[in-house]
C-alpha positions in Angstrom: 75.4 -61.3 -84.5 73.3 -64.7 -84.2 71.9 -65.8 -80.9 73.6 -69.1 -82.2 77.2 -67.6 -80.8 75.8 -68.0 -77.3 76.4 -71.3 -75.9 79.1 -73.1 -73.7 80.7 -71.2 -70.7 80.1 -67.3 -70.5 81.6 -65.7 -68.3 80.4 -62.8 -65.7 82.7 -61.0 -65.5 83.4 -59.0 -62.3 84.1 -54.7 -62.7 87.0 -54.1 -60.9 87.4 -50.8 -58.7 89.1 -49.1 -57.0 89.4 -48.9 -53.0 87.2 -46.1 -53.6 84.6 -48.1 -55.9 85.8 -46.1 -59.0 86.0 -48.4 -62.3 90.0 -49.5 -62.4 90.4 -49.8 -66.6 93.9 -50.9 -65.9 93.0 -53.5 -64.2 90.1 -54.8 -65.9 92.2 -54.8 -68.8 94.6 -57.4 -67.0 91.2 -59.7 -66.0 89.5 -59.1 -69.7 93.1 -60.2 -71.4 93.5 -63.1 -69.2 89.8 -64.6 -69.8 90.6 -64.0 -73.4 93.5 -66.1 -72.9 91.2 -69.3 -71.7 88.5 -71.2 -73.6 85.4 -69.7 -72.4 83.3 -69.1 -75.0 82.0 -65.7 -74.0 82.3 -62.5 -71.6 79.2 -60.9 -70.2 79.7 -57.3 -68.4 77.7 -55.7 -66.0 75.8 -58.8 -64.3 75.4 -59.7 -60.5 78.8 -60.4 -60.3 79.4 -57.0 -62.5 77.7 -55.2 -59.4 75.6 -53.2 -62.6 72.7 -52.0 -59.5 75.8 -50.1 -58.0 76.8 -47.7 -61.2 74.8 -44.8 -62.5 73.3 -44.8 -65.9 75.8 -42.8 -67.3 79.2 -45.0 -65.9 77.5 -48.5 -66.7 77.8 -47.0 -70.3 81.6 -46.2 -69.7 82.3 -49.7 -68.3 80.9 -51.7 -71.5 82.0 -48.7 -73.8 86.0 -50.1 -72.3 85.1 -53.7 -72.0 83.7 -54.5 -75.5 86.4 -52.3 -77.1 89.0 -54.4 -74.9 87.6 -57.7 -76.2 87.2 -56.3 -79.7 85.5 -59.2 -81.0 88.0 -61.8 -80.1 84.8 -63.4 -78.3 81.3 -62.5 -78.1 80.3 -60.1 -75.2 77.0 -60.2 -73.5 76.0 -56.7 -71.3 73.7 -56.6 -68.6 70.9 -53.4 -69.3 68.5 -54.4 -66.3 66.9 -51.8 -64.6 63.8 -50.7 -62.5 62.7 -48.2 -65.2 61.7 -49.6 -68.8 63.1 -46.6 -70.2 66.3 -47.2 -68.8 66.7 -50.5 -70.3 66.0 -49.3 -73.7 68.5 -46.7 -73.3 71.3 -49.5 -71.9 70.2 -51.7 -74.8 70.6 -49.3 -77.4 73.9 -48.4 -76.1 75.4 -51.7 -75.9 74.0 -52.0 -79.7 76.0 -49.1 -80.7 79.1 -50.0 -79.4 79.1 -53.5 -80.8 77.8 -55.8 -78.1 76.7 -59.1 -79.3 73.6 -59.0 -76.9 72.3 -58.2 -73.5 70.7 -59.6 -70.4 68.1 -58.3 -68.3 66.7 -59.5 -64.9 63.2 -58.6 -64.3 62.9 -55.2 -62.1 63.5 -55.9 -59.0 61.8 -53.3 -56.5 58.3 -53.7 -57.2 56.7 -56.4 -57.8 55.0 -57.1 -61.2 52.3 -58.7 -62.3 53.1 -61.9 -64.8 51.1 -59.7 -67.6 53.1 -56.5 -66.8 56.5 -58.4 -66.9 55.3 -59.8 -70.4 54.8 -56.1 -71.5 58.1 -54.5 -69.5 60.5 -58.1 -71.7 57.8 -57.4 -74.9 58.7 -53.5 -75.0 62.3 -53.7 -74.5 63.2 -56.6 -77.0 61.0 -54.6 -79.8 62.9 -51.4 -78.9 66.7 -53.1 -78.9 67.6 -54.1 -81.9 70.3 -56.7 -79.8 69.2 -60.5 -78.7 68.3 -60.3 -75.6 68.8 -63.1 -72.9 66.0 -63.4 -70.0 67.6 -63.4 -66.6 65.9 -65.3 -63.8 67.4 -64.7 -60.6 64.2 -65.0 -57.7 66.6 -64.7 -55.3 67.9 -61.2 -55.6 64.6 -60.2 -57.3 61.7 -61.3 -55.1 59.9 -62.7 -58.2 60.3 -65.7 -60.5 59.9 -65.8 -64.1 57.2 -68.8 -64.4 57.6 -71.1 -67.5 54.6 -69.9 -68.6 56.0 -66.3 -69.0 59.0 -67.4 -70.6 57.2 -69.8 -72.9 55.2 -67.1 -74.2 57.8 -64.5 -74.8 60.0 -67.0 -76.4 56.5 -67.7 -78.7 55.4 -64.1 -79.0 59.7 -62.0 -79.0 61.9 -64.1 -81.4 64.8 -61.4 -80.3 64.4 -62.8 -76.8 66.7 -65.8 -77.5 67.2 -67.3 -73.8 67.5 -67.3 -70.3 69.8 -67.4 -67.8 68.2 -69.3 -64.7 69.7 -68.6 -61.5 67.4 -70.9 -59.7 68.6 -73.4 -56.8 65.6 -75.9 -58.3 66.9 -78.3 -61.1 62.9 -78.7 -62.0 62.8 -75.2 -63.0 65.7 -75.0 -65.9 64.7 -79.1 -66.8 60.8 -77.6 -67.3 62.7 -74.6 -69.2 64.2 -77.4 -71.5 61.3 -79.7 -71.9 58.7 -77.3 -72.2 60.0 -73.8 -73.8 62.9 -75.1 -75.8 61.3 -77.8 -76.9 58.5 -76.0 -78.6 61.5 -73.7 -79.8 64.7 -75.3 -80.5 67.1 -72.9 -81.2 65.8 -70.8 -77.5 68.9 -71.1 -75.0 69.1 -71.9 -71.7 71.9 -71.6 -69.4 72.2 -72.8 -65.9 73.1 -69.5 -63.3 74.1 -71.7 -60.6 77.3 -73.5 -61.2 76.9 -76.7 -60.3 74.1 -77.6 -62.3 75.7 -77.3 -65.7 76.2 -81.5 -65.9 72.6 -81.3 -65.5 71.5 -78.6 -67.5 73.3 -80.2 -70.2 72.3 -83.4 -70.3 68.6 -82.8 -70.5 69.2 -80.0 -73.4 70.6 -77.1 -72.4 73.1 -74.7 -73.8 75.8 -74.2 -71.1 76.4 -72.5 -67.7 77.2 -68.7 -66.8 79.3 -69.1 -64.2 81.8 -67.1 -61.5 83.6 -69.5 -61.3 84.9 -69.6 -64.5 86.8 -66.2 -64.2 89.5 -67.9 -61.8 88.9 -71.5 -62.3 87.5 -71.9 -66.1 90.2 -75.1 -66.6 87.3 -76.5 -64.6 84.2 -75.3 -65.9 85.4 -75.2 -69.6 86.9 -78.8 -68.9 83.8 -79.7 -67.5 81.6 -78.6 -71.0 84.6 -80.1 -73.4 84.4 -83.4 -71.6 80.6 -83.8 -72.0 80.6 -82.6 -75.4 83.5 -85.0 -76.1 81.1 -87.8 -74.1 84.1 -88.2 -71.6 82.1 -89.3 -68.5 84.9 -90.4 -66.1 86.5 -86.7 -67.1 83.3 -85.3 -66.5 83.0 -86.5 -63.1 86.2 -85.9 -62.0 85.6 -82.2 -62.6 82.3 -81.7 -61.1 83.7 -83.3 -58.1 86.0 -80.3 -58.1 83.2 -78.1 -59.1 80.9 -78.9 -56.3 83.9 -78.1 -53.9 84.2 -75.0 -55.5 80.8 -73.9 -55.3 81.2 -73.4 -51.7 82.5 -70.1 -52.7 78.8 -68.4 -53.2 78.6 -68.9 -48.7 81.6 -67.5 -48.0 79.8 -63.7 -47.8 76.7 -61.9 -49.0 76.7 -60.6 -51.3 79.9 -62.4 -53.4 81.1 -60.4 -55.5 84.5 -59.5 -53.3 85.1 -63.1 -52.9 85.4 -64.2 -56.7 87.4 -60.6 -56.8 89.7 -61.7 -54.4 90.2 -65.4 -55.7 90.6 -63.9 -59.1 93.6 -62.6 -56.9 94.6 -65.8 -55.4 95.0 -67.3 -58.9 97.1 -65.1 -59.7 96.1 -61.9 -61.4 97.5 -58.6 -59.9 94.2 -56.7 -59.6 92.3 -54.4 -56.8 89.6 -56.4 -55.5 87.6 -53.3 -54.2 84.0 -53.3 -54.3 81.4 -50.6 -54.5 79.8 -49.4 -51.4 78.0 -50.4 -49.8 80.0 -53.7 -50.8 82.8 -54.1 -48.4 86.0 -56.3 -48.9 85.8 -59.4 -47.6 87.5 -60.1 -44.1 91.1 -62.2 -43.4 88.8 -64.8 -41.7 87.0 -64.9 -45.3 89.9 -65.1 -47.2 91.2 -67.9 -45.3 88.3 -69.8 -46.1 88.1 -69.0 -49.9 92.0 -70.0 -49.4 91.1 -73.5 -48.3 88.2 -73.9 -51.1 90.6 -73.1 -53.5 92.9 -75.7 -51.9 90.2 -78.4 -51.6 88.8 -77.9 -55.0 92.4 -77.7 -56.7 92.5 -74.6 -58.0 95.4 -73.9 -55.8 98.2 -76.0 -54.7 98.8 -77.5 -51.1 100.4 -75.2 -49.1 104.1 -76.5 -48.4 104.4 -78.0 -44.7 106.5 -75.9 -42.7 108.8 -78.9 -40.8 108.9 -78.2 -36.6 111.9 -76.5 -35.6 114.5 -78.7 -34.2 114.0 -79.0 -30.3 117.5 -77.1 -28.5 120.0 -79.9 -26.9 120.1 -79.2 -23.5 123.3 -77.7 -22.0 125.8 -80.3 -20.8 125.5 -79.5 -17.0 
């Protein structure tokens, strides 16, 4: 499939376990059917939110093996390969080829640091080995290490598999030099905004769309937010990213955050387990009570009804 199906919202989608971290297929069934049921424009498996560091080689293939086959090509599905070994890439990549994926993703290793030419080589080998676009993932953060704009301009130049980047990057510079500079020397390259809240902004100078959490619980928001630009709807537009930036608070709540878009995923009404992988942990009632409020604050969820004061007692006639 072209790299030109990628584009809009994508979704990363969360794996739902167990209490004892062991993949749930009834219940990412329930989650895959009801993003299906949105307009997001795409699913991608086995991300940061997909907790893929957490699974062994051989049950990362079971997950997207069940997910793709649940989507069955009602929308395009994106799966996350990344790894510390090369090799295992490869092997990921080729899997997710076979099984009808419409691409992957892969953040740089993230033990070791690399040097820039040795990342070049580790993106270069792995796109001539999968025959799948691939989609850079920049997330410094979690990684240790930044994908410069030189690195990327060059294996955009040099890997015309490697078809774009997510950048996870709290620095608006970073995706707008993305956009100016790489996609402007090649057009059809994507970029998508891994924070949230900069989709207005990633958008407006360029760029292709946003990949975010918050679309698997709140995607009225962040799909409303894309069809309004698109439709050149400013006042809509703001409206919603007033509501988004209230909803990015979620990403505080806990480190990591994976149990806390599980468990708004909850809130918003979808009957799922919102375990998480050791060493993940669920997140607290004092947690929950926040996310609650966010939710509240942001719209997502309604008011809770005031409960009236009980009537005082009439005192006894003496």
């Amino acid at each position: 499939m072209s790299s030109g199906v990628f584009r809009g919202i994508i979704t990363p989608v969360p794996t739902i376990v167990q209490d004892d971290g062991q993949f749930d297929q009834a219940g990412m069934a329930v989650l895959i059917d009801r993003l299906l049921q949105s307009k997001v424009n795409g699913l991608l498996f086995l991300g940061s939110a997909g907790e893929f560091f957490q699974f062994p080689t051989q049950a990362r293939k079971a997950i997207s093996d069940f997910c793709v086959a649940r989507v069955a090509g009602r929308r395009p599905c994106i799966v996350g390969t990344a790894a510390c070994s090369t090799a295992e890439v490869i092997e990921l990549g080729r899997h997710a080829g076979a099984i009808g994926a419409d691409g992957v993703i892969v953040v740089n290793p993230y033990y070791a640091p690399l040097t820039e030419e040795r990342l070049y080589t580790h993106y270069r080998t792995v796109a001539e080995a999968v025959e799948l676009p691939v989609l850079l993932y920049n997330f410094p953060g979690m990684t240790g290490q930044d994908l410069s704009i030189e690195l990327v301009a060059r294996l955009a130049r040099d890997c015309p598999t490697i078809v774009g980047i997510k950048d996870t990057v709290d620095c608006a510079s970073h995706t707008r030099r993305l956009i100016t500079e790489v996609k402007a020397a090649r057009p059809d390259f994507l970029v998508f905004a891994g924070y949230d809240e900069y989709l207005i902004n990633t958008l407006m100078l360029g760029g292709d769309g946003a990949i975010p959490a918050t679309s698997n619980f709140a995607p009225e928001i962040t799909c409303g937010l894309y069809d309004a630009f698109l439709a050149q709807d400013y006042g809509r537009t703001a409206e919603l990213m007033k509501r988004l930036a209230v909803l990015s608070a979620i990403y505080n709540l806990d480190t990591p955050f994976a149990g806390v878009v599980k468990e708004a995923i909850r809130m918003t009404g979808s009957d799922i387990s919102t375990g998480v992988v050791p060493p993940f942990t669920k997140p607290g009632q004092a947690i929950k009570d926040r996310l609650a409020d966010v939710l509240v604050r942001s719209g997502v969820l309604p008011a809770p009804l005031a409960v009236p004061p009980k009537p005082e007692r009439a005192e006894a006639a003496d």
